[in-house]
PyMOL commands that place a pseudoatom at each C-alpha (Angstrom):
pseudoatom trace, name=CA, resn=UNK, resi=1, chain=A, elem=C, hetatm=0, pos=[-25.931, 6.907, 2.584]
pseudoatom trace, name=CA, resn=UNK, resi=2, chain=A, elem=C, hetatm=0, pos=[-22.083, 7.036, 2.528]
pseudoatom trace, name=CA, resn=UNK, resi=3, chain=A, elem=C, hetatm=0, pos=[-20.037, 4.224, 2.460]
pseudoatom trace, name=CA, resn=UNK, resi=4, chain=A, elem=C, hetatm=0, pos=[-16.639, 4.352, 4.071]
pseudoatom trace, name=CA, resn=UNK, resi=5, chain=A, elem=C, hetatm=0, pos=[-13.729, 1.977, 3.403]
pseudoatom trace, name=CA, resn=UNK, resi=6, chain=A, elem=C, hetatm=0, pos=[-12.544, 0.909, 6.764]
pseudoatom trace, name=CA, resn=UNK, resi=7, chain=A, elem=C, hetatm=0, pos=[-10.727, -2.108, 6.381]
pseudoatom trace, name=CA, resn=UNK, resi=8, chain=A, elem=C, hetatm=0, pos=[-8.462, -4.061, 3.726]
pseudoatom trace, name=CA, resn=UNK, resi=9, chain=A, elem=C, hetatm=0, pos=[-7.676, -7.324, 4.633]
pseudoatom trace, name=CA, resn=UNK, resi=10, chain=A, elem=C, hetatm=0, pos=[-4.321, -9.082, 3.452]
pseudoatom trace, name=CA, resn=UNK, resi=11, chain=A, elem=C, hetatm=0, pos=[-3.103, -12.495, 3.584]
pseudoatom trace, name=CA, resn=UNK, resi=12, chain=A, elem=C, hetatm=0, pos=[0.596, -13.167, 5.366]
pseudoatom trace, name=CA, resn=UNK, resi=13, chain=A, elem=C, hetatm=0, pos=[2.169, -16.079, 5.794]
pseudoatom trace, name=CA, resn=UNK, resi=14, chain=A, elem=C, hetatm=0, pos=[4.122, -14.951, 9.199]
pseudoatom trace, name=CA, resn=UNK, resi=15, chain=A, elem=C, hetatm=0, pos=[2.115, -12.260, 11.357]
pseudoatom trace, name=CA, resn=UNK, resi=16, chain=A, elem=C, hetatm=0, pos=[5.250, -11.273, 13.330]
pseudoatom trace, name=CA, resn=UNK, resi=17, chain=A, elem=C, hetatm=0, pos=[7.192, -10.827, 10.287]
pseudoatom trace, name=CA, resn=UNK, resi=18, chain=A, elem=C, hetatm=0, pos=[4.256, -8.813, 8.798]
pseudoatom trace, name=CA, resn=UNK, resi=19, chain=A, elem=C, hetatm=0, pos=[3.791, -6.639, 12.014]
pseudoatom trace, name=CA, resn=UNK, resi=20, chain=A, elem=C, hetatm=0, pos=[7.024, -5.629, 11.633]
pseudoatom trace, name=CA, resn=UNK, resi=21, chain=A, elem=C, hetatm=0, pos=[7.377, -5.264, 8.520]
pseudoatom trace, name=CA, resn=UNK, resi=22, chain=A, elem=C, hetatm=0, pos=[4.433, -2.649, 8.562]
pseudoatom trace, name=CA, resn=UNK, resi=23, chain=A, elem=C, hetatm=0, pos=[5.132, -1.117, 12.018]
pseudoatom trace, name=CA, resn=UNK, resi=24, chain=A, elem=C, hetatm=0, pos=[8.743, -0.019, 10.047]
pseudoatom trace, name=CA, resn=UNK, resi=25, chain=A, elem=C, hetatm=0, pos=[6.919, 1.368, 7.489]
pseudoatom trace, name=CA, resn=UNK, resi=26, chain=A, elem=C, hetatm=0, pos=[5.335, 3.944, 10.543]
pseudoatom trace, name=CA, resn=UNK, resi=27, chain=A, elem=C, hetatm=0, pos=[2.444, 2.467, 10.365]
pseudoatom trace, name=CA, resn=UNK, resi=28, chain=A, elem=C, hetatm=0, pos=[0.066, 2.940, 13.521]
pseudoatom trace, name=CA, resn=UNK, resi=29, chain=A, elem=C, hetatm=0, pos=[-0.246, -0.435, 15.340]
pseudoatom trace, name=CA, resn=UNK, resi=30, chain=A, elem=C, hetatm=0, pos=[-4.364, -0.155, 16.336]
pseudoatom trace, name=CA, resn=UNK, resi=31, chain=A, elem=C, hetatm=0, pos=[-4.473, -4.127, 17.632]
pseudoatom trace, name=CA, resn=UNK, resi=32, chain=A, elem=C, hetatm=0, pos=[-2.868, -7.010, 17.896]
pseudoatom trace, name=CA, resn=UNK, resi=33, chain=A, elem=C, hetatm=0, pos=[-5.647, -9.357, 19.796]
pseudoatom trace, name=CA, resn=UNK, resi=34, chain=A, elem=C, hetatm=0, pos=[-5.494, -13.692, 19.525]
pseudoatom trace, name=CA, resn=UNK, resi=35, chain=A, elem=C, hetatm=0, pos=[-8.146, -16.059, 20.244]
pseudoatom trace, name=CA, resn=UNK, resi=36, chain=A, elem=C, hetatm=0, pos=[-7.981, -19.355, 21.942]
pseudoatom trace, name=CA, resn=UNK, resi=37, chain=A, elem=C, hetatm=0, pos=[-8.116, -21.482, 18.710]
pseudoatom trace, name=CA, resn=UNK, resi=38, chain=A, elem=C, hetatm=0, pos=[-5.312, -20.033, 16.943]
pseudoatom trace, name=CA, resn=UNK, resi=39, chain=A, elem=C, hetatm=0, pos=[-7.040, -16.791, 15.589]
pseudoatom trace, name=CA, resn=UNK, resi=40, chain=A, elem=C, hetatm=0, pos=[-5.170, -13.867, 15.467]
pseudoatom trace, name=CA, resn=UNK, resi=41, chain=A, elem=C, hetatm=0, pos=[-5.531, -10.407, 14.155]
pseudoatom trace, name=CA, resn=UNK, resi=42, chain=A, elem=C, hetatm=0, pos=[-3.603, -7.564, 14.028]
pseudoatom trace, name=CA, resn=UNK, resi=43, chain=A, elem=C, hetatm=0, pos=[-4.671, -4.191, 12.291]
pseudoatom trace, name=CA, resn=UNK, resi=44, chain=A, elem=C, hetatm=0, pos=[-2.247, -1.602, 11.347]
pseudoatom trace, name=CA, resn=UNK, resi=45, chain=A, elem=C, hetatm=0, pos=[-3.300, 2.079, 9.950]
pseudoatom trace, name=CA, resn=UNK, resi=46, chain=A, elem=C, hetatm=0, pos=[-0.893, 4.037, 7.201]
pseudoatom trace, name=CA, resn=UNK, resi=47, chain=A, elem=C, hetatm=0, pos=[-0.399, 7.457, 8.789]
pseudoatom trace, name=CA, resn=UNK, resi=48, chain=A, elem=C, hetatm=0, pos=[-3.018, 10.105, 8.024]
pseudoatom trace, name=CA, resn=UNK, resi=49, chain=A, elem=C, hetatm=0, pos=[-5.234, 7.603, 6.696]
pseudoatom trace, name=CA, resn=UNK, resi=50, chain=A, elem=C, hetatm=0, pos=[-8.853, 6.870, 7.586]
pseudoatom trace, name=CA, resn=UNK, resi=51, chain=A, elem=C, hetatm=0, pos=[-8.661, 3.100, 6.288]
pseudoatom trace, name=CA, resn=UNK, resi=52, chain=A, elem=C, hetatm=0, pos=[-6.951, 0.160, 8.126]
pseudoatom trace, name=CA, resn=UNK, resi=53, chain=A, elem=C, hetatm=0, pos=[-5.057, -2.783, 7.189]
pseudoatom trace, name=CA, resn=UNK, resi=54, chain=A, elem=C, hetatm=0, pos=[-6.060, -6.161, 9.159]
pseudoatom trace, name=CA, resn=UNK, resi=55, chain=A, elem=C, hetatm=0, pos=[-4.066, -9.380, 8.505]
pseudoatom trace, name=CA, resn=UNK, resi=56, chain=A, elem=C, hetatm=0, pos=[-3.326, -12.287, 10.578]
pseudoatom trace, name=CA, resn=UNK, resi=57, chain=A, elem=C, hetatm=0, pos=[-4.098, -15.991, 11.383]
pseudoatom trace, name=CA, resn=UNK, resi=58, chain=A, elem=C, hetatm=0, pos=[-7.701, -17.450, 10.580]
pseudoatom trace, name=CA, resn=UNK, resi=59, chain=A, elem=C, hetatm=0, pos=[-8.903, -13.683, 9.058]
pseudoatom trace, name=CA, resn=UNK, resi=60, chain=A, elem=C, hetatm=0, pos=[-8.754, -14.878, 5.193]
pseudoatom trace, name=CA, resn=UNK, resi=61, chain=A, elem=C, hetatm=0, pos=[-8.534, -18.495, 3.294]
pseudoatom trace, name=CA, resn=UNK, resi=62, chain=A, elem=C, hetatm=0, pos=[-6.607, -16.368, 0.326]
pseudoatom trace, name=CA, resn=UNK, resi=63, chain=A, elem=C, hetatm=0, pos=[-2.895, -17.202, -0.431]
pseudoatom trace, name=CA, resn=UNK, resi=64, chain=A, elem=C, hetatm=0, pos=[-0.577, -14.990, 1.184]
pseudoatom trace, name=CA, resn=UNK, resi=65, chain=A, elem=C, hetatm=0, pos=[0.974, -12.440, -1.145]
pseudoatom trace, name=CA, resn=UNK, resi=66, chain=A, elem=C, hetatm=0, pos=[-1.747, -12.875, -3.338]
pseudoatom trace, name=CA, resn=UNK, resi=67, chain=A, elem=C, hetatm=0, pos=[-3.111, -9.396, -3.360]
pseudoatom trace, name=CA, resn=UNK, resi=68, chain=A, elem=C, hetatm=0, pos=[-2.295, -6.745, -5.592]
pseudoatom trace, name=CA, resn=UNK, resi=69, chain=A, elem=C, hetatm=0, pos=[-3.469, -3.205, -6.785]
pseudoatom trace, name=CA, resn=UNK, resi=70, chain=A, elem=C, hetatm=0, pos=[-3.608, -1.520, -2.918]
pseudoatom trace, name=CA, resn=UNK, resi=71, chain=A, elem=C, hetatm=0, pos=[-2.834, 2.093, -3.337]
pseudoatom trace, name=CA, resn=UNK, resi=72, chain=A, elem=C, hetatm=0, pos=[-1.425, 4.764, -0.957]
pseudoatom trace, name=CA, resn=UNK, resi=73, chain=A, elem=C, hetatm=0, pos=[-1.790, 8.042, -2.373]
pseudoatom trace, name=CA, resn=UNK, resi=74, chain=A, elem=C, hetatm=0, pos=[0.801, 10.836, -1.532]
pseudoatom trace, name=CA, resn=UNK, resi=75, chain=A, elem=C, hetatm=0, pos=[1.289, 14.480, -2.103]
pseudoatom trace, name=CA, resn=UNK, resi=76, chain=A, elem=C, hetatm=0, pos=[5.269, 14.144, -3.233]
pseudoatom trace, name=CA, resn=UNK, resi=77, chain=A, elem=C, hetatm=0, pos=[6.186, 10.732, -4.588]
pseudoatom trace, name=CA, resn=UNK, resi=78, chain=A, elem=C, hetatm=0, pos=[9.573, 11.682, -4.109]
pseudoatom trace, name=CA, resn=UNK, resi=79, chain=A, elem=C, hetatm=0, pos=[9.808, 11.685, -0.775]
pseudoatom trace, name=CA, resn=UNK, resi=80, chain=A, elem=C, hetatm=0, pos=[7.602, 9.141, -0.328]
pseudoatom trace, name=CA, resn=UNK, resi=81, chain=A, elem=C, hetatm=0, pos=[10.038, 6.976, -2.062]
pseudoatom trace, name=CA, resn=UNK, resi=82, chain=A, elem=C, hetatm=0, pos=[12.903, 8.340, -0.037]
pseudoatom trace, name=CA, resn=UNK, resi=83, chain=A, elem=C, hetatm=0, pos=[10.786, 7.496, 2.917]
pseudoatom trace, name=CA, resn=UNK, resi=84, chain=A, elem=C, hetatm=0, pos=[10.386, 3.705, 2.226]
pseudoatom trace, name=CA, resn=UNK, resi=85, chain=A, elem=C, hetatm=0, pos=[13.677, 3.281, 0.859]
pseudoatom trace, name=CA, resn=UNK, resi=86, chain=A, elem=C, hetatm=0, pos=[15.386, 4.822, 4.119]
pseudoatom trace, name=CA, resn=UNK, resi=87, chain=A, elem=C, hetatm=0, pos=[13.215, 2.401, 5.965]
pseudoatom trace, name=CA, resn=UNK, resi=88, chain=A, elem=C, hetatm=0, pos=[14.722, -0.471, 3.760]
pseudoatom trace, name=CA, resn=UNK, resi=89, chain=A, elem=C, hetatm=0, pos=[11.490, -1.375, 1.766]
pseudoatom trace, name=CA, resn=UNK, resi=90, chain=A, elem=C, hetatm=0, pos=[12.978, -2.358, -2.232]
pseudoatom trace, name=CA, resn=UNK, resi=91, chain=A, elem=C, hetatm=0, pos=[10.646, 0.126, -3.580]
pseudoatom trace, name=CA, resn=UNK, resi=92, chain=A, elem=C, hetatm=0, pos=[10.264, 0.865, -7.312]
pseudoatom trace, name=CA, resn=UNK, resi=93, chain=A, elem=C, hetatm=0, pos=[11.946, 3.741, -9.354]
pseudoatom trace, name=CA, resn=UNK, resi=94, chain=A, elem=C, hetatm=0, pos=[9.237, 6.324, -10.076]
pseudoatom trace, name=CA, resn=UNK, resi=95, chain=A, elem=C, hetatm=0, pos=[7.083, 5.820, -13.327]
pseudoatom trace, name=CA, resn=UNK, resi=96, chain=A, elem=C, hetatm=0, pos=[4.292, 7.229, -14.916]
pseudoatom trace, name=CA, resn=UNK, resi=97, chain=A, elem=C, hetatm=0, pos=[2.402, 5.241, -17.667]
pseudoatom trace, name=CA, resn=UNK, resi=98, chain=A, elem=C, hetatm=0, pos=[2.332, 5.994, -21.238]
pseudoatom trace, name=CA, resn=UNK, resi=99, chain=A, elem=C, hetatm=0, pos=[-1.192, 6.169, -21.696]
pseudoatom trace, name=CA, resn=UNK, resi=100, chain=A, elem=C, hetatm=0, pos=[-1.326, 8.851, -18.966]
pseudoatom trace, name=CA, resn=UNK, resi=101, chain=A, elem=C, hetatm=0, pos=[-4.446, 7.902, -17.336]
pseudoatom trace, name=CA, resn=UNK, resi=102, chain=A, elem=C, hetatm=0, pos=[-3.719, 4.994, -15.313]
pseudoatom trace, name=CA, resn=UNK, resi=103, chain=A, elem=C, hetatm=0, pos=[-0.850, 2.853, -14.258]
pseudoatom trace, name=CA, resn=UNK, resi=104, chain=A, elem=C, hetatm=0, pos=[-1.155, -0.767, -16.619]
pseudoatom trace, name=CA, resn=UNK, resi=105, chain=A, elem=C, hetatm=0, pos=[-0.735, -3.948, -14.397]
pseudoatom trace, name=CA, resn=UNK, resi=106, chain=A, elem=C, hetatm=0, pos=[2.342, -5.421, -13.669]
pseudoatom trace, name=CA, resn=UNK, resi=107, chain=A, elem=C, hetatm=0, pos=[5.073, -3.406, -15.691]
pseudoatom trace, name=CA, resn=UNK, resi=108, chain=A, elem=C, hetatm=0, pos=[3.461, -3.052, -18.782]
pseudoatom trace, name=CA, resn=UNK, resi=109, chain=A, elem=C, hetatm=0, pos=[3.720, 0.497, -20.509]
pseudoatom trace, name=CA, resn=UNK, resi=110, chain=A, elem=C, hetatm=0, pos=[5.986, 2.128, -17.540]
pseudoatom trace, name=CA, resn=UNK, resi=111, chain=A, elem=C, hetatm=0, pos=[7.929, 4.942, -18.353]
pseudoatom trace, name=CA, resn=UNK, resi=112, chain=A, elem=C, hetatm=0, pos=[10.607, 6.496, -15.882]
pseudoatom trace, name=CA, resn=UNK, resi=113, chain=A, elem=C, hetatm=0, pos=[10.398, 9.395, -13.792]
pseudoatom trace, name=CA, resn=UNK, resi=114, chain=A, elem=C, hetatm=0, pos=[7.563, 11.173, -12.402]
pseudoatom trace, name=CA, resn=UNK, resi=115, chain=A, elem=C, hetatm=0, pos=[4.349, 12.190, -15.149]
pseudoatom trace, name=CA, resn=UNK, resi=116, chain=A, elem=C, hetatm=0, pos=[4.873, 14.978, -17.387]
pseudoatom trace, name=CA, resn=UNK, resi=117, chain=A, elem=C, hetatm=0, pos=[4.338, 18.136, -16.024]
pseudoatom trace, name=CA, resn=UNK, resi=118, chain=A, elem=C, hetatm=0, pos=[3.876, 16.233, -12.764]
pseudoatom trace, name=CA, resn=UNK, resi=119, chain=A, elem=C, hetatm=0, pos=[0.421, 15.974, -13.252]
pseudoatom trace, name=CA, resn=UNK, resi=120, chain=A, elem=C, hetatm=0, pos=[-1.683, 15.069, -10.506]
pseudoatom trace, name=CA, resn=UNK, resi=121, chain=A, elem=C, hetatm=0, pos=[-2.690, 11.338, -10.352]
pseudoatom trace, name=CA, resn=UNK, resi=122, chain=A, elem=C, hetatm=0, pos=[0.235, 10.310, -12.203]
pseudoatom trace, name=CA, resn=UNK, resi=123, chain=A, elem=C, hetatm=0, pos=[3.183, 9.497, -10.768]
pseudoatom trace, name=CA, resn=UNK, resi=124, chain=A, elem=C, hetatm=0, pos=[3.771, 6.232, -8.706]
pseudoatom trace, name=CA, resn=UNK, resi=125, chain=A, elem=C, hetatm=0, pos=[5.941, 3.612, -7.676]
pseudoatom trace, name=CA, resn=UNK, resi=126, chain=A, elem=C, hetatm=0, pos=[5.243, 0.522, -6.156]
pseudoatom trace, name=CA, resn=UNK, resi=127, chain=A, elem=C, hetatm=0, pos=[6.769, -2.367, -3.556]
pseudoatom trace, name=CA, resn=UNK, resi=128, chain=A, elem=C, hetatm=0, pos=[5.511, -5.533, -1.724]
pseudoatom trace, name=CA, resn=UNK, resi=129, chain=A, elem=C, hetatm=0, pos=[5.423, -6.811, 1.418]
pseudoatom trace, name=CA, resn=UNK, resi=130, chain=A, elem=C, hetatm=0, pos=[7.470, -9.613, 2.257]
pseudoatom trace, name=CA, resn=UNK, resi=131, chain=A, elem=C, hetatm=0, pos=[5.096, -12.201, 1.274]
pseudoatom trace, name=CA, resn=UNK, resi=132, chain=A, elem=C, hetatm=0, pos=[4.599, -10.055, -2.150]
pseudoatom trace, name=CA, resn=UNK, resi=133, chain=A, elem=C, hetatm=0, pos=[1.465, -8.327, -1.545]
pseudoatom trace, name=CA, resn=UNK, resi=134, chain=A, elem=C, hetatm=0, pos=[1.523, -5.634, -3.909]
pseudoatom trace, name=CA, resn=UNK, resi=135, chain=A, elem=C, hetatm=0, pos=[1.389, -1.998, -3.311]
pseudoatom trace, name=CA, resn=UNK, resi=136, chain=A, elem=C, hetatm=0, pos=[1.129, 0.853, -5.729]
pseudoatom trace, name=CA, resn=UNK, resi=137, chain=A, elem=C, hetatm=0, pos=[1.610, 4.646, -4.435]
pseudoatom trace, name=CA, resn=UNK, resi=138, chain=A, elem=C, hetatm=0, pos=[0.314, 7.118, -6.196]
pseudoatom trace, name=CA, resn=UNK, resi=139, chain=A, elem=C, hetatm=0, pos=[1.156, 10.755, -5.783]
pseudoatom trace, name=CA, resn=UNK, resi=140, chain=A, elem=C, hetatm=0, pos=[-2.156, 13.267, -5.796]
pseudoatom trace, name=CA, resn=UNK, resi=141, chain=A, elem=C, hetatm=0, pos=[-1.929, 16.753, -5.867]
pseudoatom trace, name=CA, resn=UNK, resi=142, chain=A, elem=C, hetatm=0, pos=[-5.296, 18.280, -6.617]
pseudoatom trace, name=CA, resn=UNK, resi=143, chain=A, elem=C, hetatm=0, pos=[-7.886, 16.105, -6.321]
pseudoatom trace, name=CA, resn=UNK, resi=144, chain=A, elem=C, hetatm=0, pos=[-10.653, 16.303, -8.995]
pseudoatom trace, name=CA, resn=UNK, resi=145, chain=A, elem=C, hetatm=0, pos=[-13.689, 18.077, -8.344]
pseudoatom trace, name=CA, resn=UNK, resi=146, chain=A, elem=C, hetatm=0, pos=[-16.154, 15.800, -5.942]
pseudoatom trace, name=CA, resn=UNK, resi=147, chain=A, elem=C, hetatm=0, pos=[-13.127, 14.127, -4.268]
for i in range(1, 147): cmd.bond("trace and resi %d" % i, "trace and resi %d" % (i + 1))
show_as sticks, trace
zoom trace
């Protein structure tokens, strides 16, 4: 049976200032629906991707900006950083990780510039949202076999 990811669910401490924050980014507002009782939700979809991003009021008990480790994946980091910056996200410089297989957590083992070679899978940079939610994007160029 496959199993798709649909939905990630972050926690914000201001929904407006999230919506916007993630509508600048080009993200595709989907909904933006509140209850009687103070629950809200609003979803947001990265373009070109098949997975959603929900936060709001009343979705999740976690702290807001407590999440970390999302990943976007891109086919040129470059302009993918470009494209953030110009939309006035404080984005990372491009790294690559010295151990070459995977990006360490937090800032540990970061090199500058994109991977040697460029290698697929390992280049990225990273930014947060405004209440710190972390976000890693990783640039992908060939995908390995079965992806």
């Amino acid at each position: 049976m496959d199993m798709k990811l649909e939905v990630v669910v972050i926690p914000v401490a201001d929904v407006d200032r999230a919506k916007s924050f993630y509508s600048g980014l080009g993200w595709r507002l989907d909904a933006d629906v509140a209850g009687d009782d103070g629950f809200r939700v609003v979803q947001v979809t990265p373009p070109g991707s098949p997975c959603s991003v929900i936060f709001g009021d009343g979705v999740s008990t976690a702290a807001p900006g407590s999440v970390e480790g999302l990943h976007l994946v891109v086919s040129d980091i470059e302009a993918a950083r470009a494209d953030l910056a110009g939309n006035g996200v404080a984005v990372s410089e491009i790294f690559h990780d010295a151990g070459g297989v995977f990006h360490h957590a937090g800032t540990k083992a970061r090199l500058p510039g994109t991977a040697p070679e460029r290698a697929s899978y390992g280049s990225f940079l990273s930014f947060t949202d405004p209440d710190g939610n972390g976000w890693t994007v990783q640039e992908i160029t060939e995908r390995l076999p079965g992806r």
